[in-house]
VMD Tcl script that draws the C-alpha trace (Angstrom):
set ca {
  {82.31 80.22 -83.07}
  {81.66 83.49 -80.36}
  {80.93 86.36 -81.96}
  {82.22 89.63 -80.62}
  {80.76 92.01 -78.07}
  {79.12 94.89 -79.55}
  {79.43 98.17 -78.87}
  {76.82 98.50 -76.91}
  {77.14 95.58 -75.04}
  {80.69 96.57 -74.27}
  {78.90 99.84 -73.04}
  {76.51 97.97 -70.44}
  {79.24 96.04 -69.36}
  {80.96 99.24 -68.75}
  {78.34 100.50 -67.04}
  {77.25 97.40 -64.69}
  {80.91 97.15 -63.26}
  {80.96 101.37 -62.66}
  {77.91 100.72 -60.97}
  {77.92 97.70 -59.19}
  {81.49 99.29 -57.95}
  {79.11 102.36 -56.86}
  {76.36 100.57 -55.18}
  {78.96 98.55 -53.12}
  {79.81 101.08 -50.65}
  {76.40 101.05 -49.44}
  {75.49 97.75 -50.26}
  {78.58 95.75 -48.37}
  {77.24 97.44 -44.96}
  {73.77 96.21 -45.16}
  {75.31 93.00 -46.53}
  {77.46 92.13 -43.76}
  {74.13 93.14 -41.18}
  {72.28 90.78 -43.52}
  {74.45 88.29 -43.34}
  {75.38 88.72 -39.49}
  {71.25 87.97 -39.24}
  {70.66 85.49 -41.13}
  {73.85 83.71 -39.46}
  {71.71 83.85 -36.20}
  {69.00 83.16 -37.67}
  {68.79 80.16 -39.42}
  {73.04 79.64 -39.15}
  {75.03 78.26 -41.75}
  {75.56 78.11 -44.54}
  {74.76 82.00 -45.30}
  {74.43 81.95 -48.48}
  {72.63 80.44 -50.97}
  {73.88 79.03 -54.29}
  {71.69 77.75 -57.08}
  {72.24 76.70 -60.80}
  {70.35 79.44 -63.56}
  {70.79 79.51 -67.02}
  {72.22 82.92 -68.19}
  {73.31 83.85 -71.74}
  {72.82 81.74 -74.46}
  {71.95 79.15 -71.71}
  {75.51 78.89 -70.21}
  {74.84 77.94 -66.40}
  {76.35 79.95 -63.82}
  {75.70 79.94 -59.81}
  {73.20 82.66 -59.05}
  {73.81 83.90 -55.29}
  {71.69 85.10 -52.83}
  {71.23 85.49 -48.77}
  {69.38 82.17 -47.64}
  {65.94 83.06 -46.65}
  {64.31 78.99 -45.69}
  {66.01 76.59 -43.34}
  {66.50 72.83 -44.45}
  {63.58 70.80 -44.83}
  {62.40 68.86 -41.90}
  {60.05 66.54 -44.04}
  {59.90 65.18 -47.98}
  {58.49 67.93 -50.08}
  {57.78 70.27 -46.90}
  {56.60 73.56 -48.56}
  {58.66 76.67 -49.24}
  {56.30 79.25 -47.51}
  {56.41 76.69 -44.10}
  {60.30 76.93 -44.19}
  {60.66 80.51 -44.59}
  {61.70 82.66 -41.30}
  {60.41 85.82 -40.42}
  {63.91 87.10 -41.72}
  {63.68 84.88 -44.17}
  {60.05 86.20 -45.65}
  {61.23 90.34 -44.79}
  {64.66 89.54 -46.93}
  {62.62 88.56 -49.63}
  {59.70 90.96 -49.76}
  {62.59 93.97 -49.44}
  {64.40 92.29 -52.24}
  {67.63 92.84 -49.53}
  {68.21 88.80 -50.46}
  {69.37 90.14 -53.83}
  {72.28 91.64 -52.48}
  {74.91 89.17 -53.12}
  {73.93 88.94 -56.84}
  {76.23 91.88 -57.53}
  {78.68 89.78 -57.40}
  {76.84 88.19 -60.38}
  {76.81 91.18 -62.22}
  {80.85 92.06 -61.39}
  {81.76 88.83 -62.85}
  {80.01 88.98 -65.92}
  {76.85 86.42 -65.49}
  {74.39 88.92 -65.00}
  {73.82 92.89 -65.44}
  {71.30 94.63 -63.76}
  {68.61 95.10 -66.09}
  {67.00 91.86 -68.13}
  {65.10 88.19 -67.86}
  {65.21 86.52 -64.30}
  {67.74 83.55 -64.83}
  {65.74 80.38 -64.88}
  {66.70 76.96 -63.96}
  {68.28 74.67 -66.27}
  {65.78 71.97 -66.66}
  {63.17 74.83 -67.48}
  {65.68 75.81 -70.04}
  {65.73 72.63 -71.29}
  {61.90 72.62 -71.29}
  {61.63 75.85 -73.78}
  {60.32 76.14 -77.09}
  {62.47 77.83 -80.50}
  {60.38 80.34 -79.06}
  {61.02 80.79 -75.62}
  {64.64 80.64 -75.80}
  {64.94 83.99 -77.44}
  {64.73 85.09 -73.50}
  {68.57 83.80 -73.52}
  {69.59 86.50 -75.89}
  {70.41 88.53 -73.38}
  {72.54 88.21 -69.85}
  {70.17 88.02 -67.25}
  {69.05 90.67 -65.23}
  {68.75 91.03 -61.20}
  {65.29 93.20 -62.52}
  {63.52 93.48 -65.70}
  {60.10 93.92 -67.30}
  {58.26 91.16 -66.56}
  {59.23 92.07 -62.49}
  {57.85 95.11 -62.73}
  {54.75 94.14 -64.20}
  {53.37 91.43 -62.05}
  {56.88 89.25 -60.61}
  {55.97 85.83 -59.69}
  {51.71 86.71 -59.85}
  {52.53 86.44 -63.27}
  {51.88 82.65 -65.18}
  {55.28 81.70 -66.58}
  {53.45 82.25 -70.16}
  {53.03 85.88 -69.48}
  {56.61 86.56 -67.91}
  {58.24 85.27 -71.28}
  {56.01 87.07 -74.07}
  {57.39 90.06 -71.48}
  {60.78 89.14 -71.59}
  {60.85 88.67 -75.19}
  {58.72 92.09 -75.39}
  {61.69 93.77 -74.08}
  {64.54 92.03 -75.18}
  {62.96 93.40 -78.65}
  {62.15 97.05 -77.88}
  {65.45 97.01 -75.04}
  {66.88 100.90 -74.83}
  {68.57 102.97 -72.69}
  {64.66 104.42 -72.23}
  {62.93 101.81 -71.60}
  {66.25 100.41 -68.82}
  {65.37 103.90 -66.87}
  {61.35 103.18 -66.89}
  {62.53 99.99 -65.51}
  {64.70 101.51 -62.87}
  {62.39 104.07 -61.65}
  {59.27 101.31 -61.34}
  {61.45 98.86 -59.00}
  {62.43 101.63 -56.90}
  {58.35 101.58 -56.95}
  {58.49 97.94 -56.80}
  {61.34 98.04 -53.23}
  {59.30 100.68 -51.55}
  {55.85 98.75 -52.21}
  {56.28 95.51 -52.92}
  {53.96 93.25 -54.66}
  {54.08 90.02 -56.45}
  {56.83 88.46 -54.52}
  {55.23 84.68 -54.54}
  {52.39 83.82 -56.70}
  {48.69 83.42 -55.19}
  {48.21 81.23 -51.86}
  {52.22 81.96 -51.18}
  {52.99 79.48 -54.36}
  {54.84 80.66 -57.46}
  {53.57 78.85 -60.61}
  {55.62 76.16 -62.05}
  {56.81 75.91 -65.37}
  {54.18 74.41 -67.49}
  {56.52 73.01 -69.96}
  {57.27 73.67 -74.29}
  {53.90 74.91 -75.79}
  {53.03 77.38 -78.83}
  {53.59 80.89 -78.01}
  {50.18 82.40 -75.77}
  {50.14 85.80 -77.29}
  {47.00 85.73 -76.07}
  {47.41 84.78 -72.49}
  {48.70 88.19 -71.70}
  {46.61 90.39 -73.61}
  {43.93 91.50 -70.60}
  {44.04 94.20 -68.19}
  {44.73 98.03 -69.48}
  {46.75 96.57 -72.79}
  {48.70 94.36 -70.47}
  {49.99 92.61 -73.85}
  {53.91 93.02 -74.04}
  {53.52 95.33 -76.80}
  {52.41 98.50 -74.82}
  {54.82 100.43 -73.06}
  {52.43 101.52 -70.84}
  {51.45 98.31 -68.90}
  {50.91 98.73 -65.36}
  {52.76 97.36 -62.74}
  {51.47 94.41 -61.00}
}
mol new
graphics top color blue
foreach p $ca { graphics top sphere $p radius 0.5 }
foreach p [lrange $ca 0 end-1] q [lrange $ca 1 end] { graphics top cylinder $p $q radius 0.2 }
display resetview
C-alpha cells in the first residue's frame, strides 16, 4: 500500500516542475550546442542512458550527454575513454543537462542523494537504505562537500545527515555552494582520476567521516570539498 504525498512533497514537486519549466529556456540552447558537439565528437548515440535506483529503490533511466566513447579493449579504463569534450562536459557539470527531464517526469528533483546503481542498492545495509527516502537529487549534500573524493561511507552518513535535518534552509545553502561548486569545480572523479567503488553492506562508519573542521554529517558548517 502507497501512502499519499504530503504536503510538502506536493510543494517540491510544485516547485521542481515551475523550475525545471524556468531553467529550460536557457538550458534547451546550450543543450542542443551540447548535443550538436558531442554528435561530432564522439557521434552517436548522444545520449546516455543508465539504470539508478530512485525512491524507495524504484529504478528509473537516469539521462545524461555521453562524455566516453565505446571501449576499444576488455575493462579499458573510464579516464582513457573520456574526450576532451567528454572530460570539460563533466567537470562543468553541462552533462547534467538532460536530467531535467528526470526531474519533469517525476524520478528526480533537484535537490537530494545521487541515484545509485541497482546492484549497489542491492548491496545496502537497513542502514544505508534510509538514502532512498527521498527522490533523488541532480545535487545534494554530500556533492557539495567532497563529490566523488568522498569514500562511499562518507557520502551516505551525508546523505542520511540531510535527508534528516532536509529544509527549505538547508536546500538554499545547497544551492548557493554548487553555484560554488559549477564555477570551481572540485571532486569530479576520486584520486588518480578513479571514483571509489562501493565497498559493499557494513555497520554504519560514523566515524569514518568525523575528521577535518567537524566534517561529521552533523555540522552544518562542513566545508566544501
Amino acid at each position: 500500500m502507497t501512502t499519499a504525498p504530503s504536503r510538502t512533497s506536493r510543494i517540491r514537486r510544485t516547485v521542481d516542475v515551475v523550475v525545471v519549466l524556468v531553467l529550460a529556456l536557457v538550458a534547451a540552447p546550450i543543450g542542443l550546442v551540447v548535443a550538436g558537439l558531442v554528435l561530432l565528437d564522439s557521434g552517436r548515440p548522444v545520449l546516455f542512458r543508465q539504470r539508478r535506483s530512485g525512491l524507495a529503490g524504484r529504478e528509473f533511466d537516469i539521462v545524461k550527454f555521453r562524455t566516453m566513447r565505446p571501449p576499444r579493449l576488455p575493462d579499458e579504463p573510464d579516464a582513457e575513454r573520456q574526450s576532451r569534450l567528454g572530460r570539460f562536459l563533466r567537470w562543468s557539470s553541462l552533462d547534467e543537462i538532460p536530467q531535467l527531464w528526470n526531474i519533469l517526469v517525476g524520478e528526480m528533483t533537484f535537490i537530494g542523494p545521487r541515484p545509485t546503481l541497482p546492484e549497489q542498492v542491492a548491496r545496502y545495509s537497513a542502514h544505508e537504505r534510509g538514502r532512498l527516502a527521498v527522490l533523488p537529487g541532480i545535487t545534494g549534500w554530500a556533492q557539495v562537500n567532497g563529490r566523488n573524493s568522498l569514500s562511499w561511507p562518507e557520502r551516505i552518513e551525508l546523505d542520511l545527515w540531510y535527508i534528516e535535518h532536509r529544509s527549505v534552509a538547508l536546500d538554499l545553502r545547497i544551492l548557493v555552494r554548487t553555484a560554488g561548486r559549477v564555477v570551481r569545480p572540485s571532486g569530479v572523479v576520486g584520486a588518480g582520476g578513479v571514483n571509489p567503488g562501493f565497498p559493499g553492506p557494513r555497520q554504519p562508519l560514523d566515524d569514518a567521516i568525523q575528521r577535518e573542521d567537524g566534517r561529521d554529517g552533523r555540522d552544518p558548517t562542513l566545508r566544501a570539498g
